[in-house]
C-alpha positions in Angstrom: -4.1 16.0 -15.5 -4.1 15.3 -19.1 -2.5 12.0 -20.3 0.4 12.9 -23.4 0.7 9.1 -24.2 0.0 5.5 -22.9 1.5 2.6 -23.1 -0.3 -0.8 -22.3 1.9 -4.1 -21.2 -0.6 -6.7 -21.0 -3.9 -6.6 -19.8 -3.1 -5.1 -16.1 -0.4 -2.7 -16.4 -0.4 0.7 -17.9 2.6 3.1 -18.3 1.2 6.9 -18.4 3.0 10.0 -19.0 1.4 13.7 -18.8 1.2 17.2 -20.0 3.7 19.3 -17.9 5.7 16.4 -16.0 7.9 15.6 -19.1 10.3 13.0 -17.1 7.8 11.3 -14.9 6.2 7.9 -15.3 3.0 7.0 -14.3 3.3 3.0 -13.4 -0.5 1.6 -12.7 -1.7 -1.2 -11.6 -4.8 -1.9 -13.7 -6.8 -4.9 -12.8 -9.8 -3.3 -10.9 -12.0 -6.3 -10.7 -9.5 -8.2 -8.4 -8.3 -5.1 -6.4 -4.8 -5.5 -8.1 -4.3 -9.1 -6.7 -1.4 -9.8 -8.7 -1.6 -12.8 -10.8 0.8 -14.9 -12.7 0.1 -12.6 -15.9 0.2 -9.6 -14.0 3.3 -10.2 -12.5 5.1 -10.8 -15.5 3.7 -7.3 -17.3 5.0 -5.4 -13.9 8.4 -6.5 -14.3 8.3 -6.0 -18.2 7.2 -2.3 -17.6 9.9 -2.5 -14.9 12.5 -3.1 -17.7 11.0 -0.9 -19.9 11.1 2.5 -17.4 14.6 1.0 -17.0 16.1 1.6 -20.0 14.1 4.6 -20.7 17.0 7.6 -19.8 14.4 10.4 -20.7 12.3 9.0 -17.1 14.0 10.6 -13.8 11.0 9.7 -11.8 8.3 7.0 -11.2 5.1 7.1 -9.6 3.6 3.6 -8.8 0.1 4.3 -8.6 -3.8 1.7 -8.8 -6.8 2.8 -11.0 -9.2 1.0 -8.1 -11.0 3.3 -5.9 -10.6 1.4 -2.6 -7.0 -0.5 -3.1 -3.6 -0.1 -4.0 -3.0 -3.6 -3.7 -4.4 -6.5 -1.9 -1.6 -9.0 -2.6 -1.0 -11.8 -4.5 -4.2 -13.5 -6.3 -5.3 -16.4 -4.1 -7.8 -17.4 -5.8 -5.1 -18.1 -8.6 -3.1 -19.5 -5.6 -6.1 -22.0 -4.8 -5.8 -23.9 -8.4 -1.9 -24.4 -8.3 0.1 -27.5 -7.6 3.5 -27.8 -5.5 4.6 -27.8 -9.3 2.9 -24.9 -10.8 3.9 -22.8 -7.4 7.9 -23.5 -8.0 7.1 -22.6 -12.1 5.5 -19.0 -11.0 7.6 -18.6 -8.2 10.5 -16.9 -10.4 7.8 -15.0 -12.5 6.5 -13.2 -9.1 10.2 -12.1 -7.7 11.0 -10.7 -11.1 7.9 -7.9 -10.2 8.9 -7.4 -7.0 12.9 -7.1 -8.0 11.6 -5.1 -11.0 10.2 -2.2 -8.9 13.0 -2.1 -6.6 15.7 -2.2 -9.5 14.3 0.9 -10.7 17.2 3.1 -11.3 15.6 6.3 -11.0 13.7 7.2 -7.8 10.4 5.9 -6.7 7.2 6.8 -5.6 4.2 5.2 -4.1 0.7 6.6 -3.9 -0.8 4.2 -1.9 -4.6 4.5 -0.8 -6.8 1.5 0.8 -5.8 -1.4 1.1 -2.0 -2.4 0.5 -1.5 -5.8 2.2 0.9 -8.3 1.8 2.2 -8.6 -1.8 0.9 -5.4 -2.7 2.7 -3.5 0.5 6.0 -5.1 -0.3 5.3 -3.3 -4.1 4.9 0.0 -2.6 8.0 -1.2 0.4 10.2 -1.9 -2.5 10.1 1.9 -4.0 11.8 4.8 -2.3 9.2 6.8 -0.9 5.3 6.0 -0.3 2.7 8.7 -0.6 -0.7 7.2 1.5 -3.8 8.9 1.9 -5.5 8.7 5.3 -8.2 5.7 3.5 -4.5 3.3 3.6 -4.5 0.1 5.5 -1.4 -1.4 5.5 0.3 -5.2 7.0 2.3 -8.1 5.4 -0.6 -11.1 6.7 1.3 -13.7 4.8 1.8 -16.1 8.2 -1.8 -15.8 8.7 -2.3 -18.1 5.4 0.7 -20.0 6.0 3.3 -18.5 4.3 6.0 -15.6 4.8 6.3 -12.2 3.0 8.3 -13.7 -0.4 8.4 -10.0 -2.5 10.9 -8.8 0.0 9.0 -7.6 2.8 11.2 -9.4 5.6 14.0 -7.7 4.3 12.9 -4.7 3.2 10.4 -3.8 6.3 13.3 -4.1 8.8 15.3 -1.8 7.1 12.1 0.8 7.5 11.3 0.1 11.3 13.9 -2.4 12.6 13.7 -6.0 13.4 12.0 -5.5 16.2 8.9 -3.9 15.1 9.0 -5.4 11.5 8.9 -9.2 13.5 6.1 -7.8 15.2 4.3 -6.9 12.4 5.3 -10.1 10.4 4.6 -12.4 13.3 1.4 -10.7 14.0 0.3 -10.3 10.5 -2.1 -7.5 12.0 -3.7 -4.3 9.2 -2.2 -1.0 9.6 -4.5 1.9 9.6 -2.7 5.5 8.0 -1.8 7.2 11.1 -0.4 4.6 12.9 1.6 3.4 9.4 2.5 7.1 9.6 3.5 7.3 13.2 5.5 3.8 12.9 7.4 5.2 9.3 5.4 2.3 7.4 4.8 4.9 5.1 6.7 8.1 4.4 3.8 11.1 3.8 -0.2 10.8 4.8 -2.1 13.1 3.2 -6.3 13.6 2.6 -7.9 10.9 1.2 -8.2 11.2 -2.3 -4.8 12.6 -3.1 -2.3 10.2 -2.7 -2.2 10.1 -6.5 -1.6 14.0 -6.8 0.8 14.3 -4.5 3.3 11.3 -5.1 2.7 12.9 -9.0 3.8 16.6 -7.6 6.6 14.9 -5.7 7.6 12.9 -8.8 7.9 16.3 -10.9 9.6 18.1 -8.3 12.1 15.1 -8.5 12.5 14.7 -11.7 13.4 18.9 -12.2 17.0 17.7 -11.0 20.1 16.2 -12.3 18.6 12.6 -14.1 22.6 11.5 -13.3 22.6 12.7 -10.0 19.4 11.2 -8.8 20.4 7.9 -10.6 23.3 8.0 -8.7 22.0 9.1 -5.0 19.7 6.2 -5.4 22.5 3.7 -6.4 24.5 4.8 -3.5 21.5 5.1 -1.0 20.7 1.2 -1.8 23.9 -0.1 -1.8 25.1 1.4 1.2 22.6 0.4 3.3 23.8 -2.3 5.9 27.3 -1.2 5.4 29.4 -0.3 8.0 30.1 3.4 8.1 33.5 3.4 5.8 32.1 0.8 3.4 29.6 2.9 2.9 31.8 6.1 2.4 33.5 4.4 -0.6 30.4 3.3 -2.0 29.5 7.1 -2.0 32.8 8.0 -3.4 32.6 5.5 -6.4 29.1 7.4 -6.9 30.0 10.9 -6.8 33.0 9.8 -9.2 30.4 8.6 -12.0 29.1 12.0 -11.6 32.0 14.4 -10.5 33.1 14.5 -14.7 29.5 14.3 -15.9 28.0 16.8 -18.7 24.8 17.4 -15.8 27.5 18.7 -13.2 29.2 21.0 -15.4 25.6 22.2 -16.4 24.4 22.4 -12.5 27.7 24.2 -12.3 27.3 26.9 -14.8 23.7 27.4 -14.0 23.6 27.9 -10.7 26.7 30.8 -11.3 24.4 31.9 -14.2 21.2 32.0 -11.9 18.7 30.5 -14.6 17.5 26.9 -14.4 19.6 24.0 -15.4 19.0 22.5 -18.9 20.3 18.7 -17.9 21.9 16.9 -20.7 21.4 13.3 -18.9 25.2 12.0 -19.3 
């Protein structure tokens, strides 16, 4: 897949874009020689490419991907950790949520291609998009109590919402790995495929994705998170006020014409 243009934010984050998927993004994690822990620095250039992708209307689809052979993520950097005082740990503290918060505030939808390892920080990056992609090499598992902590990137709230309390606590309290197929079997993760091509496929997802309305999928995904833990009529008028800020949009009058026209839609964006 040939790359059309690059764009670096600091040394461990690299925004990609390639021949053919015109409206995809290609987020990667970049810092191979720690297996993508994520450090203080790292964190911050996540959630500026976070805020970049953001306000980058031509993007209707994201795929979170890692340039290490063996990991996706293996959390954040404790060897960073190790060197910290009570003092420096409150100081990074508001640095590390704004990577987390920046993946989930994506406005477009999400992907993960997750392969290896993806524990604790690094599964809550691939919990906080939409969909996750992992190959059948994934090992997945928020182990944060077993170094005396909790999942802080939003893993206790997110994971529930994926498997229920029930078997999120167990997972949490047990801090145990998560091999593919049982990740799989338990909805940890949303597709398993061959080892090897996580990357393709989340990509292939992403372009299929990204062939639809950019204002409709901003909006299903708006309505999607803020509807879940709603009861059932809150949740109906949050979908209302969505399909409102599309009902009158310049994409539905185009979906409109060109499905009665039978040719492919040509999505103005607004």
């Amino acid at each position: 897949m040939t790359v059309t243009s690059e764009q670096r934010y600091g040394e461990f984050v690299v925004v990609r874009r390639h021949e053919g998927q015109d409206h995809v993004a290609e987020l990667v994690l970049d810092r191979p020689k720690a297996m993508n822990a994520v450090s203080t620095d790292m964190a911050r250039s996540i959630a500026v490419a976070c805020d970049a992708l953001g306000a980058d209307r031509d993007v209707r689809a994201t795929v979170l991907t890692s340039s290490h052979e063996r990991a996706f993520c293996v959390g954040a950097d404790l060897k960073e950790r190790n060197s910290f005082s009570d003092a420096d740990l409150v100081r990074q503290r508001p640095t590390a949520r704004a990577a987390y918060t920046g993946v989930l505030e994506l406005p477009m939808p999400v992907i993960a291609a997750v392969h290896g390892f993806a524990l604790g920080g690094g599964f809550e990056l691939a919990l906080a998009c939409d969909v996750i992609v992992a190959d059948a090499t994934a090992v997945v598992g928020l182990p944060e109590v077993s170094v005396g902590v909790i999942p802080g990137g939003g893993g206790t709230q997110l994971l529930p919402r994926r498997v229920g309390a029930a078997r999120a606590a167990e997972l949490v309290f047990s801090a145990r790995r998560v091999e593919a197929a049982e990740a799989r079997e338990l909805g940890l993760v949303d597709e398993l495929v061959a080892a090897g091509r996580d990357r393709e496929e989340a990509l292939a997802l992403g372009a299929r994705i990204a062939a639809n309305s950019p204002v409709g999928l901003r909006a299903a995904k708006k309505a999607l998170r803020l509807g879940q833990g709603l009861d059932l009529r809150a949740g109906l008028e949050v979908e209302d006020a969505a399909w409102r800020s599309v009902a009158f949009s310049g994409d539905r009058a185009e979906g409109v014409a060109a499905f009665n026209e039978k040719r492919r839609p040509d999505w103005p964006g607004e």
